[in-house]
N, CA, C and O atoms as CSV, one atom per row, in Angstrom:
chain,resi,resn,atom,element,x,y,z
A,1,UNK,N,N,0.832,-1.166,0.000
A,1,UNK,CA,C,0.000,0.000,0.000
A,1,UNK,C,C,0.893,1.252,0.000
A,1,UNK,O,O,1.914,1.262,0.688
A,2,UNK,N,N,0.599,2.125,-0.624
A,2,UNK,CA,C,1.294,3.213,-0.972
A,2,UNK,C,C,0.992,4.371,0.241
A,2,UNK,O,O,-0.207,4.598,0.405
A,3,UNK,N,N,1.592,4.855,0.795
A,3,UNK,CA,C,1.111,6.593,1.393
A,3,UNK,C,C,1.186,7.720,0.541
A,3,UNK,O,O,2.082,7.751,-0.302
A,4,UNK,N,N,0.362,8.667,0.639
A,4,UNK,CA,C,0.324,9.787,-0.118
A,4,UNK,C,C,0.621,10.529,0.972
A,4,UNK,O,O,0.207,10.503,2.131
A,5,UNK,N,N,1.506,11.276,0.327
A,5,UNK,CA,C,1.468,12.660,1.545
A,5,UNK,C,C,0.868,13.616,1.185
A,5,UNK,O,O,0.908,13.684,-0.043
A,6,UNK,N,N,0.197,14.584,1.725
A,6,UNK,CA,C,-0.752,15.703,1.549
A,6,UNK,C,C,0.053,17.347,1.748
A,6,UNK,O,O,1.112,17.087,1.178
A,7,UNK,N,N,0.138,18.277,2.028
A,7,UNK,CA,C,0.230,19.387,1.788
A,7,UNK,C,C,-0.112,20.150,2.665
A,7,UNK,O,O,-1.000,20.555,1.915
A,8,UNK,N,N,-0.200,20.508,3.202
A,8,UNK,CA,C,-0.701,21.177,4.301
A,8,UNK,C,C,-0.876,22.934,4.265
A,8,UNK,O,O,0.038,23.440,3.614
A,9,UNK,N,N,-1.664,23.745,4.718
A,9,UNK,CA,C,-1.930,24.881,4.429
A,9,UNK,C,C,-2.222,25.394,5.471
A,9,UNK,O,O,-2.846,24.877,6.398
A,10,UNK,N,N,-1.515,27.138,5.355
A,10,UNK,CA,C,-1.901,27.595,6.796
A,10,UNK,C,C,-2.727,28.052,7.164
A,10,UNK,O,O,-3.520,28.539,6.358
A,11,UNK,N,N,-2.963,28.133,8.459
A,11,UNK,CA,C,-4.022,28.549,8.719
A,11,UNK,C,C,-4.500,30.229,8.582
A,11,UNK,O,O,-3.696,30.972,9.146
A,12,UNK,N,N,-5.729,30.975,7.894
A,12,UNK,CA,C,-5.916,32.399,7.687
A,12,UNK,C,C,-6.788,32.197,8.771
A,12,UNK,O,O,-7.730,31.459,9.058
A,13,UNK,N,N,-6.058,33.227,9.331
A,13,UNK,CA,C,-7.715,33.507,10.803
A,13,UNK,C,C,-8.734,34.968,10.108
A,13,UNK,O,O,-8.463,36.126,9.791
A,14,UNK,N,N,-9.606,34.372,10.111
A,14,UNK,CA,C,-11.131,35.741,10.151
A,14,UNK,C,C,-10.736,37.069,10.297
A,14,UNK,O,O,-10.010,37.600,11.137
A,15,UNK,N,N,-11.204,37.416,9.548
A,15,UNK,CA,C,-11.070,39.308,9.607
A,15,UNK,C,C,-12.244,39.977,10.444
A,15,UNK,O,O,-13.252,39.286,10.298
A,16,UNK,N,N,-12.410,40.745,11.021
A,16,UNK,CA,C,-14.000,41.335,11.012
A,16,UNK,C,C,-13.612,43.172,10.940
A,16,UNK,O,O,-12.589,43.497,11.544
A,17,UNK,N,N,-13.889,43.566,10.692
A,17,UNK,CA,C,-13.935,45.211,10.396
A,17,UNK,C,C,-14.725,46.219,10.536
A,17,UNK,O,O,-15.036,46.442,9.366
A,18,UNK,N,N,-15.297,47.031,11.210
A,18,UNK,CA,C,-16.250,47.590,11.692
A,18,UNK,C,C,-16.009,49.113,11.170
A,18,UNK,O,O,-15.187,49.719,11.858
A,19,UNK,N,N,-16.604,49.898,10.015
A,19,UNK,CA,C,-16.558,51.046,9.966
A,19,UNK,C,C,-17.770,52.267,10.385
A,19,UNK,O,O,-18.937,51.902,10.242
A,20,UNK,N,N,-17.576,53.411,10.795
A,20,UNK,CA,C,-18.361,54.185,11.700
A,20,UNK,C,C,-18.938,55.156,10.130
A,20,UNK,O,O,-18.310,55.866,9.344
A,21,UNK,N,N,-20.275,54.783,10.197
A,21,UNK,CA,C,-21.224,55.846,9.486
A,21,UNK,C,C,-21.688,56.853,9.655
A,21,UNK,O,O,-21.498,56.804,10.870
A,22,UNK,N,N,-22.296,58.062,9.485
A,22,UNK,CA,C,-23.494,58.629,9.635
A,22,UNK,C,C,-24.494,57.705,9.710
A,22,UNK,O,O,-24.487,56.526,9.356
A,23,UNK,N,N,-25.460,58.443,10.267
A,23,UNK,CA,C,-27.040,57.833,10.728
A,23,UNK,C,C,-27.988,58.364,9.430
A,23,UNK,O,O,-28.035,59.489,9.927
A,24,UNK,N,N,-28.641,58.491,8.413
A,24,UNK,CA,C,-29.503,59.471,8.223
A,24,UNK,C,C,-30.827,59.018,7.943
A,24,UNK,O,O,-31.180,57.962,7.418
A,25,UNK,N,N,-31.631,60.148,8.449
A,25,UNK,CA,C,-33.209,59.601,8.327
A,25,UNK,C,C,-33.740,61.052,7.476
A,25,UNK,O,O,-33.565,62.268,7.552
A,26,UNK,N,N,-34.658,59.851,6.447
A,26,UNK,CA,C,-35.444,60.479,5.416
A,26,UNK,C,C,-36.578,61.033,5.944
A,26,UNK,O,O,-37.029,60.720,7.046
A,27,UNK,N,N,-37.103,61.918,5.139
A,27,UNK,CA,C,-38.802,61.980,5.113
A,27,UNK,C,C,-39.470,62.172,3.784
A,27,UNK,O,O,-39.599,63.171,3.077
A,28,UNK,N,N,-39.832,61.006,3.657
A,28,UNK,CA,C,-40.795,60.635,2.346
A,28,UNK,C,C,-42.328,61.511,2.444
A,28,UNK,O,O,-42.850,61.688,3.545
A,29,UNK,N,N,-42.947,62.009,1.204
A,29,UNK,CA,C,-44.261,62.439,1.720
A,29,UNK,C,C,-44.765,62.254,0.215
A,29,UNK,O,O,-44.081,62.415,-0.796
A,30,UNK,N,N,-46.113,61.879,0.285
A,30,UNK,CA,C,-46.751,62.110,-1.239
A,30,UNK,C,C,-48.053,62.941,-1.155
A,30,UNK,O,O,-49.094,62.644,-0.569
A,31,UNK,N,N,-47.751,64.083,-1.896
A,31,UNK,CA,C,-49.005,65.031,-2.068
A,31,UNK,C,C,-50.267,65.024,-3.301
A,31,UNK,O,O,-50.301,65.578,-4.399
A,32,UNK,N,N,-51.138,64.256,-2.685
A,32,UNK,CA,C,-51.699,64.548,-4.084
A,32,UNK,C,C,-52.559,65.968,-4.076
A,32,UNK,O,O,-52.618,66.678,-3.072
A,33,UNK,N,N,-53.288,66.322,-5.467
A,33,UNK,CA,C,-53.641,68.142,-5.572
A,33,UNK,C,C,-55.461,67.934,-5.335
A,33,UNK,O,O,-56.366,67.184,-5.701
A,34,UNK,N,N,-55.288,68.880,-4.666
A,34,UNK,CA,C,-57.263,68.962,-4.572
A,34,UNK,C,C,-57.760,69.432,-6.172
A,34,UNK,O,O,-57.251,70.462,-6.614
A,35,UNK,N,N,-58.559,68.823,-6.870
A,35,UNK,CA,C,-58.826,69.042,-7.651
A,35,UNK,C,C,-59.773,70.006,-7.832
A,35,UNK,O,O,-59.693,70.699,-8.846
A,36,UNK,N,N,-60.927,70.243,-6.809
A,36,UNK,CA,C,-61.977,71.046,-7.233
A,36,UNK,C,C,-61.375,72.545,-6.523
A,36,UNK,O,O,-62.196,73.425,-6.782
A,37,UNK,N,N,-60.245,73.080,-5.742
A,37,UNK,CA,C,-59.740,73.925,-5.059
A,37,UNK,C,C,-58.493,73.716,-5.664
A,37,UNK,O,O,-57.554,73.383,-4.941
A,38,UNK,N,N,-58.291,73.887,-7.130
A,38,UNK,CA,C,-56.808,73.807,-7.786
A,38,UNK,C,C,-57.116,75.340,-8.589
A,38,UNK,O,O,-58.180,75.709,-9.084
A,39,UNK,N,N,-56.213,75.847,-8.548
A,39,UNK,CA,C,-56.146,77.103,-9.543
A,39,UNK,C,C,-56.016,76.616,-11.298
A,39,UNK,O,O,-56.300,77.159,-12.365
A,40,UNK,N,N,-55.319,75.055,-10.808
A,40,UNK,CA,C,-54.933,74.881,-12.407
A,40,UNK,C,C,-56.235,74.167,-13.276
A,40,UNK,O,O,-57.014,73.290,-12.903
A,41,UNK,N,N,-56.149,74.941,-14.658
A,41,UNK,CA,C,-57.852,74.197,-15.023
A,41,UNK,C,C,-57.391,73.263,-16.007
A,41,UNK,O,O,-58.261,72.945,-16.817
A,42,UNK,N,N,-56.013,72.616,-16.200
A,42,UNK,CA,C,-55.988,71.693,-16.721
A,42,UNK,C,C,-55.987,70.339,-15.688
A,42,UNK,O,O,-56.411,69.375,-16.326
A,43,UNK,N,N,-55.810,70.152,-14.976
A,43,UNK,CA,C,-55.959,68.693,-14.000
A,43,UNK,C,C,-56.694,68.284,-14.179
A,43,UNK,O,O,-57.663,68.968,-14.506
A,44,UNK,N,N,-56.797,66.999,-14.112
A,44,UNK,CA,C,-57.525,65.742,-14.126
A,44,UNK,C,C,-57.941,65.166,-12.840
A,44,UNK,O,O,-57.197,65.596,-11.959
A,45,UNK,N,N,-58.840,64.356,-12.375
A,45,UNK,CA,C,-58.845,63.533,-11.057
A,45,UNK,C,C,-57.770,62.715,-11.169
A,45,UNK,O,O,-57.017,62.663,-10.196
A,46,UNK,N,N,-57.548,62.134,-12.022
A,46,UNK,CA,C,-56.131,61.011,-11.910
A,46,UNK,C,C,-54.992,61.328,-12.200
A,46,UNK,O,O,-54.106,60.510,-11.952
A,47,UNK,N,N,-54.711,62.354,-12.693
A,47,UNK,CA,C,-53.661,62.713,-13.658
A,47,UNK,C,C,-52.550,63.069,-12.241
A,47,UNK,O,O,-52.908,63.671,-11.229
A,48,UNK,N,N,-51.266,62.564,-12.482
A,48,UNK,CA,C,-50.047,62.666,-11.639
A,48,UNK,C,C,-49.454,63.707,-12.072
A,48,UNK,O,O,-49.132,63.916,-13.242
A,49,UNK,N,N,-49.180,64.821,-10.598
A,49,UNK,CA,C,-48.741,66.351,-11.096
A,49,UNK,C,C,-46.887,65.440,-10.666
A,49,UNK,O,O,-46.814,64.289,-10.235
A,50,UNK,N,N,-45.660,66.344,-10.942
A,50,UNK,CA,C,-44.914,66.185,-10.837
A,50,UNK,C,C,-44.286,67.552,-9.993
A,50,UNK,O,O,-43.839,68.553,-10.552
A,51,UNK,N,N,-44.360,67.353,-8.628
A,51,UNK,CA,C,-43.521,68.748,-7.858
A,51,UNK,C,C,-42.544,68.881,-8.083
A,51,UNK,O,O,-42.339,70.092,-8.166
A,52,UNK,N,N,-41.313,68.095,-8.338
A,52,UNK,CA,C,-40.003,68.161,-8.157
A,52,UNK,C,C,-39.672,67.696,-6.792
A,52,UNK,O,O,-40.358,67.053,-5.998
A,53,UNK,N,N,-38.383,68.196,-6.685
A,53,UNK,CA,C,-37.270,67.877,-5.378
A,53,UNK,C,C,-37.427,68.851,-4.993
A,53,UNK,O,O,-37.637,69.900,-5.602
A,54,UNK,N,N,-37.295,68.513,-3.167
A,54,UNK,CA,C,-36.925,69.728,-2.473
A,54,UNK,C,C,-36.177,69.317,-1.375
A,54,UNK,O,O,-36.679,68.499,-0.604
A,55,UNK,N,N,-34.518,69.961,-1.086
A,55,UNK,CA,C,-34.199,69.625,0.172
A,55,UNK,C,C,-34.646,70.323,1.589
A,55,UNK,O,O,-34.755,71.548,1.643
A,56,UNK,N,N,-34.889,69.532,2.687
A,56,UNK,CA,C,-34.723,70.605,3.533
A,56,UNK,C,C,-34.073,70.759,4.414
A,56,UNK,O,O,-34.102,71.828,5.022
């Protein structure tokens, strides 16, 4: 019977790494437009106005 010898490899120990973020919290909001108290006389009941971005 033959032996094989094997190879052996060292051992890598685990990393772990912890980096420090900012926190930040959003505020989401969705407006839809009163239609019968709209100045604009093109709106629709369904029709999606587009406000834009605003930071604050």
């Amino acid at each position: 019977m033959k032996k094989t010898t094997l190879e052996r490899l060292f051992y890598v120990k685990p990393e772990c790494r912890v980096y420090p973020i900012e926190e930040e919290q959003f505020i989401c909001t969705s407006v839809l437009p009163k239609v019968p108290g709209s100045t604009e006389e093109e709106w629709e009941e369904d029709e999606d106005v587009n406000g834009g971005e605003f930071d604050i």
